[in-house]
N, C-alpha and C positions, 0 to 999 in steps of 0.2 A: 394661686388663682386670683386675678384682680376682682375685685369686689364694685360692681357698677350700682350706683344712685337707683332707687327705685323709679323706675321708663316710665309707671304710671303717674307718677307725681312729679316727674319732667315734663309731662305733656300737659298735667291741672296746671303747673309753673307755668310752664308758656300760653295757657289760655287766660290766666289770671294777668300776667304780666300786659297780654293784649287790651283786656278789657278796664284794668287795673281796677278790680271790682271782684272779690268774692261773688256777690250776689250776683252781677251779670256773666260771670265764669259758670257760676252755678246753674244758671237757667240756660249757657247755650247748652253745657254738657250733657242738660238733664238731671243732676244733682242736687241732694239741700247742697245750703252756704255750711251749715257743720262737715258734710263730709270735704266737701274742696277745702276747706280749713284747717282740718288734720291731715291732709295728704301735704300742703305744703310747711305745716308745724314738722312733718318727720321729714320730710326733705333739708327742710333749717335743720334737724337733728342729727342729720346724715352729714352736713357739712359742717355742722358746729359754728356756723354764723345765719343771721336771718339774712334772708333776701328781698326783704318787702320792708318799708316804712310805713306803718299803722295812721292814719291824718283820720280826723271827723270826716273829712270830703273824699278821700278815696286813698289809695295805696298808689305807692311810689317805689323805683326800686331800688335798693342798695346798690355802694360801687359797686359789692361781691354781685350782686344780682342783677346788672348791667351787663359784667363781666357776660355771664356763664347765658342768658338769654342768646344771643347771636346762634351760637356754639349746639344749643339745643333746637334753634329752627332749623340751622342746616343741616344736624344729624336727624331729623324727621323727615324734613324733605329729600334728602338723598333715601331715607327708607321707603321712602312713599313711593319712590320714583321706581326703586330697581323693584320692590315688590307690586308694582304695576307690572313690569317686564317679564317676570315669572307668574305673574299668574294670568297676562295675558292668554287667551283663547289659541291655541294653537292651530286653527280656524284663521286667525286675524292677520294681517303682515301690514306691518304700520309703514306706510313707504312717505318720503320727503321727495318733493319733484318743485323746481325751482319753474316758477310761472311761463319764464320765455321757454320752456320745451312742452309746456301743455298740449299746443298744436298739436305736437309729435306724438306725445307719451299718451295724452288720452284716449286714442285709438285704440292703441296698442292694449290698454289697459283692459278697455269694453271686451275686446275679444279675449282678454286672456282669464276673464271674468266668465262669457261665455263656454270658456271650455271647461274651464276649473267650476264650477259652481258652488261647491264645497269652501272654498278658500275666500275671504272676505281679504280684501284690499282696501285697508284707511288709508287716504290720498289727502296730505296736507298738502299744499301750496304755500309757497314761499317768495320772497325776491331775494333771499341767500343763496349763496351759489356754493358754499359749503355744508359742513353738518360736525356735530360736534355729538359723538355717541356717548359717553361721558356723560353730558346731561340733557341729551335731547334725548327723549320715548320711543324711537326711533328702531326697525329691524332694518332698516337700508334705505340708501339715498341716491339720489340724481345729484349728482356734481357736476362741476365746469372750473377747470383749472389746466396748467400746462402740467400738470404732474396727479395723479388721483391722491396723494400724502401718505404720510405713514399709519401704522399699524391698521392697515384696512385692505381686507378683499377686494379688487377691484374687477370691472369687467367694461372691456373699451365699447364704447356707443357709436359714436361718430369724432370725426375730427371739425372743427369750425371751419369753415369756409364763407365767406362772405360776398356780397355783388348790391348794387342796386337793385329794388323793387320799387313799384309804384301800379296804382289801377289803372286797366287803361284808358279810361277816359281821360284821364291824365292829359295824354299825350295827343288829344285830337286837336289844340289847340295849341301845344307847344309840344310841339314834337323833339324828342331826343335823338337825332340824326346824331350828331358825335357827342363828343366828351366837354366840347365849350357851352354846349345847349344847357346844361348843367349848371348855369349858373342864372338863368333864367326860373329856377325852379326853387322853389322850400327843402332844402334837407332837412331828413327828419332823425336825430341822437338817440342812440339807444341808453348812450351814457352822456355824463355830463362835461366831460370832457372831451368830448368829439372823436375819441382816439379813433373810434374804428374808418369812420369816413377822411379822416388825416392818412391815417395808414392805405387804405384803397387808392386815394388819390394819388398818394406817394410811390404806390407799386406803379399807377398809369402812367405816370409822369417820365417813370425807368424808358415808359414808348416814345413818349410824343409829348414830351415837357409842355411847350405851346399852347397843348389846349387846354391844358387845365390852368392854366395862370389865373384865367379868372373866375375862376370856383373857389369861394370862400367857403374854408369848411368851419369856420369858427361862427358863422351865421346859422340860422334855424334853433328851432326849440329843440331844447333835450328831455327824455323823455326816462323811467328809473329801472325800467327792462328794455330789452328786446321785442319782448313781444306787443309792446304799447306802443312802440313806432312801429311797427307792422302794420298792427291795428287802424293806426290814423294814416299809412299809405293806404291800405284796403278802401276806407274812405273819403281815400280821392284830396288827402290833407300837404301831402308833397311825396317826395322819394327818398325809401330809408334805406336803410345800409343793413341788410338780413343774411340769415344761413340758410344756406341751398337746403341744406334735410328739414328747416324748421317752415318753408316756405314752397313745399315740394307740393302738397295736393293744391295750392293757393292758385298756384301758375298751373300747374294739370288742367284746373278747372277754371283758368282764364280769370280768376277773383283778383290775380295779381301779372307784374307783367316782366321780362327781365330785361333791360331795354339796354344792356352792355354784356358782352361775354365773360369781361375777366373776373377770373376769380379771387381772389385771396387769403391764403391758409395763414391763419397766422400762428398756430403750432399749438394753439388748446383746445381741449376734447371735453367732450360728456361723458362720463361714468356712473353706471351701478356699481356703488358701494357700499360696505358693510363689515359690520367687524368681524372678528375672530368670534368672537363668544356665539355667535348666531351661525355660523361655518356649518356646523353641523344639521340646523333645521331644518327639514324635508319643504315646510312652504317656502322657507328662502330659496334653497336650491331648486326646488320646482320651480318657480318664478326665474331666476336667474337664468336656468337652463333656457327658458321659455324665451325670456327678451334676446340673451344671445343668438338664438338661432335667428329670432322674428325680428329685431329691431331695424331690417334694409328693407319689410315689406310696409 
């Protein structure tokens, strides 16, 4: 059987090591300076070198005690973390939802809140459009990619589909009669690289090359979601380039306007995701089961 360093004087280590001070180690732990004193004298005894340089002015720490600091915060914080995950409330479903689906997912959420009552939904917000369950706190997440990735649960939401939006006062004044009005107007980037209003343009073009010549899509401000050029078309700022499901009550309710038909899939989708380890939990699967049925209302 391996013989492990005594956990409670790896943890004095690394608070002494922070504060490089006995006495201020002492006082955050709530401890005298004698006892954090002796917990890292048998620690040095356990390795058979010190790990601290003794100075009038404060403590410093050996190469050995360089070394092994890194090594001791990340094996606390990885414990801290997965024992967060088990002794979460099994009440609780920590969910990640990346900002541009908020429009979408927040509804969806209210009600599934309302029916569950019992069940607490912690709703981080993001502008990652991944999740890394490894070290994120995380029971399941909202993604967007052409693939949901490996070793994860997945369940299909929607696929992207994209068009121009704008409010329509917009257009009382310049009106989008065709595809060349378009350049009369502010595009507004969801990303910084224009890709998506290149790409739309590029599908229109397959029609009626002509009119879009002079639509420069490398002009207007970009914006670091989705949902922040939405926002500043709602506000009458220019015309962004949105997803049909993300922009569907907007134009319902006249907030926004769709002033071209075509559409553009460009092949990635939204997904509830989630690992293996959580497969089995009644709130996941409850919820899971819930958004698949509900997520086209």
């Amino acid at each position: 059987m391996r013989r492990l360093p005594p956990l409670n004087a790896l943890q004095i280590f690394e608070t002494v090591a922070r504060h490089r001070s006995f006495t201020r180690a002492a006082d955050h732990l709530c401890l005298t300076q004698g006892a954090v004193s002796r917990q890292i004298i048998a620690l040095e005894d356990y390795y058979k070198f010190p790990l601290f340089k003794r100075h009038a002015k404060g403590l410093t720490l050996t190469a050995e005690g360089e070394l092994l600091l890194p090594a001791v915060k990340e094996s606390f914080a990885r414990i801290e973390e997965i024992s967060l995950r088990l002794t979460r409330q099994r009440t609780d479903l920590a969910l990640k939802v990346p900002t541009c689906v908020m429009r979408w997912m927040l509804p969806k959420i209210m009600r599934f809140q309302a029916e569950y009552p019992d069940l607490h939904v912690q709703l981080t917000t993001t502008w990652q459009h991944d999740v890394d369950f490894q070290m994120e706190p995380f029971d399941a997440a909202i993604i967007y990619g052409s693939s949901p990735g490996a070793d994860v649960q997945a369940v299909p939401l929607f696929e992207e589909r994209l068009t121009p939006v704008c409010a329509p006062d917009l257009l009382k004044d310049k009106p989008l009669a065709q595809l060349a009005d378009l350049a009369r107007h502010t595009l507004l980037h969801p990303t910084r690289d224009h890709r998506d209003w290149k790409m739309w343009l590029a599908k229109v073009a397959e029609g009626d090359a002509a009119e879009v010549q002079a639509v420069d899509a490398e002009h207007g401000p970009s914006f670091d979601t989705l949902d922040m050029a939405t926002n500043a078309a709602l506000q009458g700022f220019g015309v962004a380039i949105s997803d049909l499901a993300l922009i569907d009550e907007d134009v319902a309710a006249r907030r926004l306007v769709r002033p071209f038909d075509t559409v553009l899939k460009t092949g990635w989708r939204y997904y509830l995701v989630y690992p293996d380890s959580v497969a089995h939990q009644q709130k996941l699967n409850l919820f899971r089961d819930w958004i698949a049925e509900h997520w086209q209302d």
